[in-house]
C-alpha positions in Angstrom: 9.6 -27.3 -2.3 9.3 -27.2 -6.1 10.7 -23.8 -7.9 6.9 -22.8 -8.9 5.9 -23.1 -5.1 8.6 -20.9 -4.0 7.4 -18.4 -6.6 3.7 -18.9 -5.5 5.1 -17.8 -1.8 7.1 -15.2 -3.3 4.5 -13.5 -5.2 2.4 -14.2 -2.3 4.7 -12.2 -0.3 4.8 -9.4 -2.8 1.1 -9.1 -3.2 0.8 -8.8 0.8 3.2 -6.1 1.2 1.2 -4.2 -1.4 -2.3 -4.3 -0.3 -0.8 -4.0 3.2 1.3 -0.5 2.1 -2.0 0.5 0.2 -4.1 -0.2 3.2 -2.5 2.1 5.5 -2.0 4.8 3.3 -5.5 4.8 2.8 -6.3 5.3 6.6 -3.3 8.0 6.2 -5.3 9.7 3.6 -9.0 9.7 5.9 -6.7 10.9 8.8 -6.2 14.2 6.7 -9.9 14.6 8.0 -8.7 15.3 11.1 -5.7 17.2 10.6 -7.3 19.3 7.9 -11.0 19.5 8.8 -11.7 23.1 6.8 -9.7 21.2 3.3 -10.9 17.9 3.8 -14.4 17.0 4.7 -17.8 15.6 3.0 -19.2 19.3 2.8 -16.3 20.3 0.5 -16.8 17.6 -1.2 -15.3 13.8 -1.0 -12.9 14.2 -4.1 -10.0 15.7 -1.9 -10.0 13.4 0.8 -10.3 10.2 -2.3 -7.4 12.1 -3.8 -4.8 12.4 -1.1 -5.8 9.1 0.3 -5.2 7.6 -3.3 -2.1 9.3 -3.8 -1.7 8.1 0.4 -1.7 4.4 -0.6 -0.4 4.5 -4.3 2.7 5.6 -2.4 2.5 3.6 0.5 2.1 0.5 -1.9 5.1 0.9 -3.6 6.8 1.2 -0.2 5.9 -1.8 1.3 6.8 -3.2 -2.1 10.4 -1.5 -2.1 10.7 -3.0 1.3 9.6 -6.4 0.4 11.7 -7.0 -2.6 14.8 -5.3 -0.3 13.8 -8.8 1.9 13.2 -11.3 -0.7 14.6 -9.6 -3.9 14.0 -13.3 -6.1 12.6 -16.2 -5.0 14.9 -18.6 -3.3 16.4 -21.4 -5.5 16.4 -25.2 -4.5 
């Protein structure tokens, strides 16, 4: 493998661990409905439940990111 494919997997990698983290904190973040049902629901309004599960996958993001780079921290040399 040339050094620019290993960093096309690499990156790959990264980006994958990302949207993964991000995509579970958002189904974190619309669980709240169901822990919090009086705080977060449509009738108070959508902006809470946006907000945590934003915050929810922002921070579950850089997780799966953190844990990734603890795997591969560079991408391997030839």
């Amino acid at each position: 493998m040339s050094a620019w494919t290993n960093f096309r997997v690499w990156w790959r990698g990264l980006l994958a661990a990302a949207i993964a983290g991000g995509a579970n904190g958002v189904i974190t973040g619309f669980a709240a409905v169901g822990i919090d049902p009086d705080h977060f629901n449509l009738r108070a309004g959508l902006r809470p439940t946006l907000a945590i599960a934003g915050v929810s996958a922002l921070m579950s993001g850089i997780i799966g990111v953190a844990a990734y780079l603890k795997q591969s921290p560079l991408p391997a040399q030839q």
